[in-house]
VOGU-3710 file (C-alpha; in Angstrom, 3 decimals, decimal comma):
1> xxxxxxxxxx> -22,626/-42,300/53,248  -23,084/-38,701/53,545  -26,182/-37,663/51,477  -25,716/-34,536/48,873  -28,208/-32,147/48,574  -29,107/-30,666/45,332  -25,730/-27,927/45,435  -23,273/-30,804/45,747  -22,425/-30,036/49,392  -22,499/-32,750/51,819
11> xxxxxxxxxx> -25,798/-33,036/54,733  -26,640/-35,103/57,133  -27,779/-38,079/56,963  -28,769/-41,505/58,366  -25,001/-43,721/59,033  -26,089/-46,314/60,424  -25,700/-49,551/58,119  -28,069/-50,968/55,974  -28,267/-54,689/55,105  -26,559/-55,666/52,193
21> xxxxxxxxxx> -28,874/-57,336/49,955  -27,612/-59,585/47,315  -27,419/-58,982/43,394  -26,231/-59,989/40,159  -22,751/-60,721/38,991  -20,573/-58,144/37,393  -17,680/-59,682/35,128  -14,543/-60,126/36,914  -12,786/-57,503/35,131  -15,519/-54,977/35,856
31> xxxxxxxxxx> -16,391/-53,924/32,062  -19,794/-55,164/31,900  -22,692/-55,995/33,843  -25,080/-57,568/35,894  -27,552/-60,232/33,460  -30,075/-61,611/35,147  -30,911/-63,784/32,855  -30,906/-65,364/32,628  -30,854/-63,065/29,262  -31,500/-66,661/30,325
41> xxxxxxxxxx> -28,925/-64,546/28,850  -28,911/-66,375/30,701  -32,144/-63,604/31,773  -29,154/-66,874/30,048  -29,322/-69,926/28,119  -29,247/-73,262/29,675  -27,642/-76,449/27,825  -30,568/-77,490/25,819  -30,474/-80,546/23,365  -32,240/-80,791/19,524
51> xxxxxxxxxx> -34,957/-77,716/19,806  -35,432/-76,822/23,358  -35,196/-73,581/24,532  -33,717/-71,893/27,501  -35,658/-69,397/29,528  -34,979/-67,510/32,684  -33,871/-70,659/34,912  -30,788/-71,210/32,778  -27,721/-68,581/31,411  -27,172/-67,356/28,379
61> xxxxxxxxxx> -24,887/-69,879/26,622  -25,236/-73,372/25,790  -22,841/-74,879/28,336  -24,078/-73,184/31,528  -23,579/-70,119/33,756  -20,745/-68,866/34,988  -20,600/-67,421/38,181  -18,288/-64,787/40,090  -15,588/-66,681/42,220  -16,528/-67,661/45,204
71> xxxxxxxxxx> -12,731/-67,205/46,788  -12,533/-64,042/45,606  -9,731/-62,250/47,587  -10,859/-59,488/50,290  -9,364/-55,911/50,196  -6,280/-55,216/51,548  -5,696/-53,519/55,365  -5,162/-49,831/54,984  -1,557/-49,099/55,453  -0,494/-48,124/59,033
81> xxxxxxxxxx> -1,355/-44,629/59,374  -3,672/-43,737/56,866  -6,903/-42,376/57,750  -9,768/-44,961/57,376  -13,289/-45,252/57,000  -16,253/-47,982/57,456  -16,498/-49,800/53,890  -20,642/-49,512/53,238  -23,228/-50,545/51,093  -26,330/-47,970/51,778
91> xxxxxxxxxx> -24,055/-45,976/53,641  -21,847/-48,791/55,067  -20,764/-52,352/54,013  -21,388/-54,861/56,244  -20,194/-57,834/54,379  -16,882/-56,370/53,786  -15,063/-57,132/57,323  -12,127/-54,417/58,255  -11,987/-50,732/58,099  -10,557/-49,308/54,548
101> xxxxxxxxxx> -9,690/-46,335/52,944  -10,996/-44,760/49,217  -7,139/-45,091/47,888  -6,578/-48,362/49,559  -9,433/-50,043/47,507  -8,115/-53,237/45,593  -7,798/-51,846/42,020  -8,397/-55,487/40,408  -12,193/-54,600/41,233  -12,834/-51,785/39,371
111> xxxxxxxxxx> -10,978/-51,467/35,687  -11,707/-48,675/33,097  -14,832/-48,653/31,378  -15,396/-51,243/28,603  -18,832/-51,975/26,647  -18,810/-55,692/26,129  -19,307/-56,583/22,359  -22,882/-57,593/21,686  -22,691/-61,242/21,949  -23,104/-62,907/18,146
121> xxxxxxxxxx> -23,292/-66,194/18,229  -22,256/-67,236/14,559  -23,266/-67,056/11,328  -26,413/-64,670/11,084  -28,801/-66,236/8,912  -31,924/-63,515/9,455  -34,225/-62,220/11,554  -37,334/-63,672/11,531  -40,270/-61,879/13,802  -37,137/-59,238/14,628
131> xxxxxxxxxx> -35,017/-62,412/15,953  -31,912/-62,686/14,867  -31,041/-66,474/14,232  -27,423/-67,416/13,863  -25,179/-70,382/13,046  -22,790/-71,276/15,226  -19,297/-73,358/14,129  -20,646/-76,145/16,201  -22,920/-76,583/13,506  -20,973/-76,837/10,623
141> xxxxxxxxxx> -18,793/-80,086/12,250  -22,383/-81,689/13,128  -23,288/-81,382/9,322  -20,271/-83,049/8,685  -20,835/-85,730/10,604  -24,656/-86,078/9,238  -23,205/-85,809/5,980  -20,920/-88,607/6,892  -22,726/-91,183/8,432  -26,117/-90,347/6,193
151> xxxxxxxxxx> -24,353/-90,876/2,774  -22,687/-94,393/4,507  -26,579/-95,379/4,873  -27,628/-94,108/1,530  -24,907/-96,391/-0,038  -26,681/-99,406/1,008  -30,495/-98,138/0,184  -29,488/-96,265/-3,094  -25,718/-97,684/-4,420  -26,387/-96,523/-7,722
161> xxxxxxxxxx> -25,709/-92,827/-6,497  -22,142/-93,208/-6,192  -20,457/-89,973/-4,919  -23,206/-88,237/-5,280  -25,001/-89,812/-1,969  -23,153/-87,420/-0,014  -24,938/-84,237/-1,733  -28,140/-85,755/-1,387  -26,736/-86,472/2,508  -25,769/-82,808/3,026
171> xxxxxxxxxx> -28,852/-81,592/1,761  -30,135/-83,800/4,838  -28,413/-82,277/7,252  -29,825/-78,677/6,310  -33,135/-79,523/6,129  -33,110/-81,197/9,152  -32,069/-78,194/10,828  -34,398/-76,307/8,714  -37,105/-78,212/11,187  -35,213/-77,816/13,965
181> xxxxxxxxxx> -35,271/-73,702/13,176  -39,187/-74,715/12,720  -39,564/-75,990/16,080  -37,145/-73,132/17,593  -39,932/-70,616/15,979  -42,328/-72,511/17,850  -41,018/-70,836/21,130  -40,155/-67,624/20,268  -43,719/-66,897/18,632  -45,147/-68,046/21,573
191> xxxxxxxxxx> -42,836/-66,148/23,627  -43,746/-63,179/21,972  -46,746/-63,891/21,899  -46,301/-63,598/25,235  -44,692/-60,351/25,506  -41,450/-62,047/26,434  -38,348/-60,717/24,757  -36,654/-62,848/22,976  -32,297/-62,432/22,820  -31,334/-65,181/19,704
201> xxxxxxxxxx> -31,941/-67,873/18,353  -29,069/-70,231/17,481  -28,568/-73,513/15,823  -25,719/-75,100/16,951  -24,382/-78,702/17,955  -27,091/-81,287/18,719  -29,819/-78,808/17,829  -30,882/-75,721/18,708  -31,468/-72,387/21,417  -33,795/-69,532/22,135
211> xxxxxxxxxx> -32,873/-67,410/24,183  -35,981/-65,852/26,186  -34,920/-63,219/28,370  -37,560/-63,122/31,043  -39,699/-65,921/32,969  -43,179/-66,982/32,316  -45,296/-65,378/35,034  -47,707/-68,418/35,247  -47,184/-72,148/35,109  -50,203/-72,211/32,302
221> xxxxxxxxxx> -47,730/-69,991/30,173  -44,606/-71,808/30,642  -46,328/-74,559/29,967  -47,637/-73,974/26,644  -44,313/-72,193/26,203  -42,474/-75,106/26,271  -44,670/-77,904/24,531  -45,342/-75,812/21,225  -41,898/-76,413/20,310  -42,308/-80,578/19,877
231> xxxxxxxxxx> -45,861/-79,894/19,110  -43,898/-78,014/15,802  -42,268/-81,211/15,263  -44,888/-84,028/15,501  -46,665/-81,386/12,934  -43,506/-81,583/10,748  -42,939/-85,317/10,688  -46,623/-85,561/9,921  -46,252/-83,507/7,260  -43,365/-85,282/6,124
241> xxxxxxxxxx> -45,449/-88,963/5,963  -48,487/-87,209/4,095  -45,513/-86,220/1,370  -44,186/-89,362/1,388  -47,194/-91,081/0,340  -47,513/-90,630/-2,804  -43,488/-91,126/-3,907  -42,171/-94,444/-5,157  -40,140/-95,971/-1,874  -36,620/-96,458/-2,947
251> xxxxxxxxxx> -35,989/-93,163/-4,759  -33,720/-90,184/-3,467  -36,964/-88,218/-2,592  -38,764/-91,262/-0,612  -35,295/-91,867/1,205  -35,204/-87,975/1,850  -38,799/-87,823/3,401  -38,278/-90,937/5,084  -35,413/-89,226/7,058  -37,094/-86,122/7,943
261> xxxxxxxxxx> -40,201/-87,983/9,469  -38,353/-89,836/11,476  -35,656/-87,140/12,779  -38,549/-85,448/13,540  -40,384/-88,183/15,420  -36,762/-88,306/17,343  -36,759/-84,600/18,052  -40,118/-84,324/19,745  -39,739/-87,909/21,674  -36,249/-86,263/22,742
271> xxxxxxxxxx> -37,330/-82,995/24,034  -40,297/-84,254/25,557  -38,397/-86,288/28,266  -39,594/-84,924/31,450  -35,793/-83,560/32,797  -34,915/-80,032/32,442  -33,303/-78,422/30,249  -35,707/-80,337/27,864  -39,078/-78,557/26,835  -40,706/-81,453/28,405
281> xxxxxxxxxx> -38,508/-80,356/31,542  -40,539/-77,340/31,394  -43,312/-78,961/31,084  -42,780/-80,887/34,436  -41,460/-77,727/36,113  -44,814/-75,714/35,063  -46,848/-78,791/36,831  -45,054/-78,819/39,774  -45,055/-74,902/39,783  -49,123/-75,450/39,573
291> xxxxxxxxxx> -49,417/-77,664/42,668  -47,134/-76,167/44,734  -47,463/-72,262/44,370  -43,895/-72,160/44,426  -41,393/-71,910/40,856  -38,925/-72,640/42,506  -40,278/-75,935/43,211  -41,014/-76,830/40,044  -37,065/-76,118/38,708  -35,885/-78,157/41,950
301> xxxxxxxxxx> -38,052/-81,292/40,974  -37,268/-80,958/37,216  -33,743/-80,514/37,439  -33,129/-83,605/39,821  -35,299/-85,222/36,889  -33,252/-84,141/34,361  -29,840/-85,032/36,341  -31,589/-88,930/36,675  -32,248/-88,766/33,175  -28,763/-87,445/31,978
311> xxxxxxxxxx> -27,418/-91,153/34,282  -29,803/-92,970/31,862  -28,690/-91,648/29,069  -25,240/-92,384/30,096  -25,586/-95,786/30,888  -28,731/-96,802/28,643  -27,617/-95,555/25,278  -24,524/-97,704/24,928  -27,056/-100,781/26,460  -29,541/-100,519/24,061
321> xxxxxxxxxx> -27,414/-100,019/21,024  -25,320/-103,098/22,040  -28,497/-105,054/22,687  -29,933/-104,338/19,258  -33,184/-102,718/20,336  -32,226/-99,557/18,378  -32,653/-101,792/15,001  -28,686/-102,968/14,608  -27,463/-106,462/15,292  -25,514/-107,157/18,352
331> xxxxxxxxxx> -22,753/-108,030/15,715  -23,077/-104,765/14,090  -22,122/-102,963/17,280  -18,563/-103,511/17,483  -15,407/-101,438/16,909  -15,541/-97,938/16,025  -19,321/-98,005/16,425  -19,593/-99,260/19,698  -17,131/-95,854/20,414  -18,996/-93,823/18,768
341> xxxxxxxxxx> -22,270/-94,451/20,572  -20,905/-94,375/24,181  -19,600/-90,782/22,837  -22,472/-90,023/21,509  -24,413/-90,951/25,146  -21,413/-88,871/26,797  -22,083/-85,290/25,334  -25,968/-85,841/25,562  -25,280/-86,731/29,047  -23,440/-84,162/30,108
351> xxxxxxxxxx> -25,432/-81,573/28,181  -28,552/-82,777/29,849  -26,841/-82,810/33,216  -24,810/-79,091/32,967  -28,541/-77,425/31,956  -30,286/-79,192/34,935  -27,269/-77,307/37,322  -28,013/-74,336/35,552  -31,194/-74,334/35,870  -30,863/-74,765/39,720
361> xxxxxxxxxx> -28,282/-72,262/40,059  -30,072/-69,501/37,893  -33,567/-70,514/39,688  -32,186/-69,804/43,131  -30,534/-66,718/41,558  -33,542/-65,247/40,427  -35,422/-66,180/43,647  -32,563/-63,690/45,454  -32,999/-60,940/43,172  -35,857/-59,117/44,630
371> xxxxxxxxxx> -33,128/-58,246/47,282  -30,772/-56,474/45,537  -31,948/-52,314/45,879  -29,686/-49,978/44,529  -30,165/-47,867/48,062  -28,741/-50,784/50,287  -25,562/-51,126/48,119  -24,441/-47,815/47,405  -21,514/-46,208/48,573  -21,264/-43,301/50,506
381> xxxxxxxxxx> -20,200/-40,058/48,309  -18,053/-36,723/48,520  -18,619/-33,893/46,095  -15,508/-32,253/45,076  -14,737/-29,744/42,517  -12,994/-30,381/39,383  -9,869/-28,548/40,021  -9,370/-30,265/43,682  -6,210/-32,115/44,540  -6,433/-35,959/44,934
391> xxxxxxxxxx> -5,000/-35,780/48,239  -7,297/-33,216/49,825  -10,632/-34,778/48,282  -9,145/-38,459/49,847  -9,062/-36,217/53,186  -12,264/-34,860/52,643  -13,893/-38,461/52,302  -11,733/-40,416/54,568  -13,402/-37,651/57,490  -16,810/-38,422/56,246
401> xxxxxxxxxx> -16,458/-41,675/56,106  -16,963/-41,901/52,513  -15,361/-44,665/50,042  -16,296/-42,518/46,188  -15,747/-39,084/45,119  -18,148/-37,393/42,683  -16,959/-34,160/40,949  -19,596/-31,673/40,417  -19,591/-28,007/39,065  -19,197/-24,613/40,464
411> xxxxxxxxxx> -23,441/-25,130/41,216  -23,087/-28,652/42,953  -24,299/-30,327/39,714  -23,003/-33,756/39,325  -20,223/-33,913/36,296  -18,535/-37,250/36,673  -17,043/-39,804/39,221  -13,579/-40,672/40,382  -12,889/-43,587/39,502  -11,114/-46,105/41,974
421> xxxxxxxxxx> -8,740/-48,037/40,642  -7,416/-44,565/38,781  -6,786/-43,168/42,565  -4,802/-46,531/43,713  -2,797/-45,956/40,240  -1,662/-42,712/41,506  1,717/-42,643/44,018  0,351/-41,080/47,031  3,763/-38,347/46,856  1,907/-37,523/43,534
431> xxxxxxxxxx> -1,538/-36,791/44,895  -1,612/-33,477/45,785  -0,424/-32,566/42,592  -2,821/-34,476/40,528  -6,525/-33,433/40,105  -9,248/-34,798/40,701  -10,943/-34,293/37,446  -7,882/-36,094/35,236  -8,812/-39,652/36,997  -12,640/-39,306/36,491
441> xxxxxxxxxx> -14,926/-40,844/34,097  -18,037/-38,373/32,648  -21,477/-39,072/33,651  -23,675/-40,545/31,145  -27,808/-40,485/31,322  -27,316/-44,426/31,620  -25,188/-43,623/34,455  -27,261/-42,122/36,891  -29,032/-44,572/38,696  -32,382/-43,845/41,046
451> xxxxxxxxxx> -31,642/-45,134/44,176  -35,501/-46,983/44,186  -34,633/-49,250/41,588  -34,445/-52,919/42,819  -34,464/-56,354/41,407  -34,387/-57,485/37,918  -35,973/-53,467/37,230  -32,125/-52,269/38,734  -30,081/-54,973/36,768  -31,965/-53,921/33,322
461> xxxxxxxxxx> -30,425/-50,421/34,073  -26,834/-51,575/34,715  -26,725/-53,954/31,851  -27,689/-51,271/29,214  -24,737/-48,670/29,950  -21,985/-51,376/31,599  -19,578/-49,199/33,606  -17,575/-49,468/36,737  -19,503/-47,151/38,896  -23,328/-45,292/38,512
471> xxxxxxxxxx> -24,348/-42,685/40,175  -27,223/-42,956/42,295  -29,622/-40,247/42,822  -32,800/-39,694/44,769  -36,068/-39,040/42,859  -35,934/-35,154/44,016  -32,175/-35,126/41,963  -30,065/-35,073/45,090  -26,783/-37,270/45,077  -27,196/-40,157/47,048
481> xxxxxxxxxx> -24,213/-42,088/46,346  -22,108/-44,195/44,292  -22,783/-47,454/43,072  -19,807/-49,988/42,288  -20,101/-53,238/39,970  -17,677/-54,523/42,713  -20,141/-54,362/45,237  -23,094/-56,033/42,904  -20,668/-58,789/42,232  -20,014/-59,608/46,053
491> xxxxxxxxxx> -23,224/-59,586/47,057  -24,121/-61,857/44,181  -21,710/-63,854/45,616  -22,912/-64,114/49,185  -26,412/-64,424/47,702  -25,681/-67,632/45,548  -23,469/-68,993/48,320  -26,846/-68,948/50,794  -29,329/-71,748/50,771  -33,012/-71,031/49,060
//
């Protein structure tokens, strides 16, 4: 792309292509942008069962990553005639085969401006340590069903309660998440602790989710980041025994305590399973990370774990219920309940096994990001003046080989861009009448990007003012180009479709 000096005017510069370095996905419709993590969220949030906690391996909700489209269509040819130019990235694009011009771009690429909502999550319930935990709907069927099949077990232990066993059952099911909210804590102190930021937390079916937005930067760290939440819970269920001591077995309060302990018990044993996305997951991922050197090492040999582990499950849960180990009676598991447990085995399986593939897909993500540089993406730029006609600014860039427009003031001073699917909206008989300024969007602080930024450092930048182009400017203030979400979103593409 031709370089702009600091009057707006075009000067030479270096054309020859740069690589194209892969990035981070922009939403398909182009409103939002690039999240590493991740905000794992995501930097995203992995699946995670009762208490664990997803960190940068993993996206940001609780049933995996999505990921651009691999298929996504190409651009069209230019129509026959029409003055072309080399599609760049830098100052040309290698990855996009074909020549094309700036009104011939596909317009399903680039869509006006749109700030995606902050995501919620639920229910906010406060914000402890600045955190803001929520309750998500999930929840609310899962106390149900606590509620439920609780109160059906309290009617044998305590049958004088009548009705009233299912009160005593709900109250159960809070305070059980109560402790899972306990052991979610766990995490986030120590991730701020840390100095990791921390997105949400949110309690939701089968237990709970923090979202930490950024990777430990040593195995020791992730290590203690991820066992502090079932320490939390061996702590609680101890607790729980020392308070049940001293109450009379058999009474509402005994029963209650009882319950706790041993969810509790249950919640550490669970999480500590070495498979990612459990905490003990982690755990095994930090060791591995230790011997080797290499993270990404320790999310490969943790994730297979976890996928061997999600089989088990499958398999193994129905097994041992039908076999009686689990404290019923082979007679007992019939009917309904033997339906209810292979169900039961199903979702933890497939949780387990959709948060392994995250974590694989977001580790190998993350291990492509130091690629991505704002300077090897960017578009090459034009500076036209606000009362220039649409058809002589596409002339202008189509003979400098340039794919953006940026409109600029009487002094070369950068006002806003063009944006491009406003220019394929126009009829081309209506161009020379329309100006340039009417299909432009106005710069913005978060808009202008430095064209040194790289990495997760670049991706921070998008994600705070989401737009469909940035401006990208060298550290003296001269234009350097344009930068398009479509572009971030193909290399992403190319980036998670090569091998680690």
């Amino acid at each position: 792309m031709d370089e702009s000096g600091g009057s707006g005017q075009p000067r030479p510069g270096n054309d020859e292509p740069a690589e194209r370095h892969p990035g981070h996905p922009a939403p398909a419709d182009g409103s939002a942008h690039p999240d590493p993590t991740p905000r794992d969220r995501s930097a995203g949030a992995e699946a995670t069962g009762p208490g664990t906690h997803p960190t940068p391996d993993t996206t940001p909700t609780d049933t995996g990553a999505t990921t651009p489209d691999p298929a996504a269509p190409e651009a069209p040819a230019p129509a026959p005639g029409t003055p072309t130019a080399p599609a760049g990235t830098g100052h040309d694009t290698p990855d996009t085969p074909g020549r094309r011009t700036l009104a011939h771009s596909p317009a399903g690429r680039n869509r006006p401006t749109r700030r995606a909502p902050e995501p919620r999550g639920g229910l906010l319930m406060g914000r402890p340590f600045g955190v803001p935990v929520y309750v998500a709907p999930s929840w609310f069927l899962v106390a149900a069903l606590i509620t439920w099949v609780f109160g059906n077990q309290l009617d044998r232990v305590l049958p004088d309660l009548g009705a009233a066993r299912y009160l005593v059952s709900l109250f159960f099911a809070v305070a059980f998440y109560a402790s899972v909210l306990v052991h979610e804590l766990a995490h986030t102190v120590a991730a701020l602790r840390f100095k990791l930021p921390v997105r949400r937390i949110q309690l939701q079916f089968f237990g709970g989710v923090s979202e930490i937005e950024k990777e430990a930067e040593t195995p020791g760290r992730e290590f203690v980041l991820a066992f502090v939440g079932p320490l939390l819970s061996l702590i609680l269920a101890g607790l729980f025994y020392l308070a049940m001591r001293p109450v009379e077995p058999g009474t509402v309060p005994g029963v209650l305590l009882a319950g706790l302990m041993i969810s509790n018990l249950i919640v550490a044993a669970f999480n500590l399973l070495p498979g990612l996305p459990l905490d003990g997951g982690r755990m095994l991922r930090a060791v591995v990370w230790k011997i080797t050197g290499r993270a990404m090492s320790g999310t490969v040999a943790a994730a297979w774990v976890g996928r061997a582990l999600a089989v088990s499950v499958l398999i193994g849960l129905p097994l041992l219920t039908q076999s009686g180990a689990l404290g019923s009676t082979a007679e007992d598991s019939v009917g309904m309940d033997t339906v209810f447990d292979a169900l039961l085995a199903a979702i933890l399986a497939a949780i387990i096994w959709t948060g392994a593939g995250n974590s694989l897909r977001m580790a190998r993500l993350r291990e492509h990001l130091p690629e991505l540089r704002a300077r090897n993406l960017t578009r090459r730029a034009v500076p036209v003046e606000t009362t220039t006609p649409l058809s002589e600014a596409l002339r202008r860039a189509n003979a400098a080989g340039a794919r953006a427009l940026v409109v600029v003031d009487a002094h070369g001073e950068p006002l806003s861009l063009v944006r491009e699917a406003a220019i394929v909206g126009v009829p081309e008989h209506r161009r020379p009448w329309v100006a340039v300024s009417g299909l432009a969007q106005d710069l913005t602080d978060g808009m202008r990007v430095s064209a040194e930024l790289s990495g997760e450092e670049l991706l921070d930048v998008l994600r705070a003012t989401p737009a469909t182009e940035y401006l990208v400017v060298e550290d003296t203030g001269e234009i350097y180009g344009v930068l398009s979400a479509a572009d971030v979103e193909r290399a992403f593409v190319k980036a998670m479709a090569r091998p680690s």
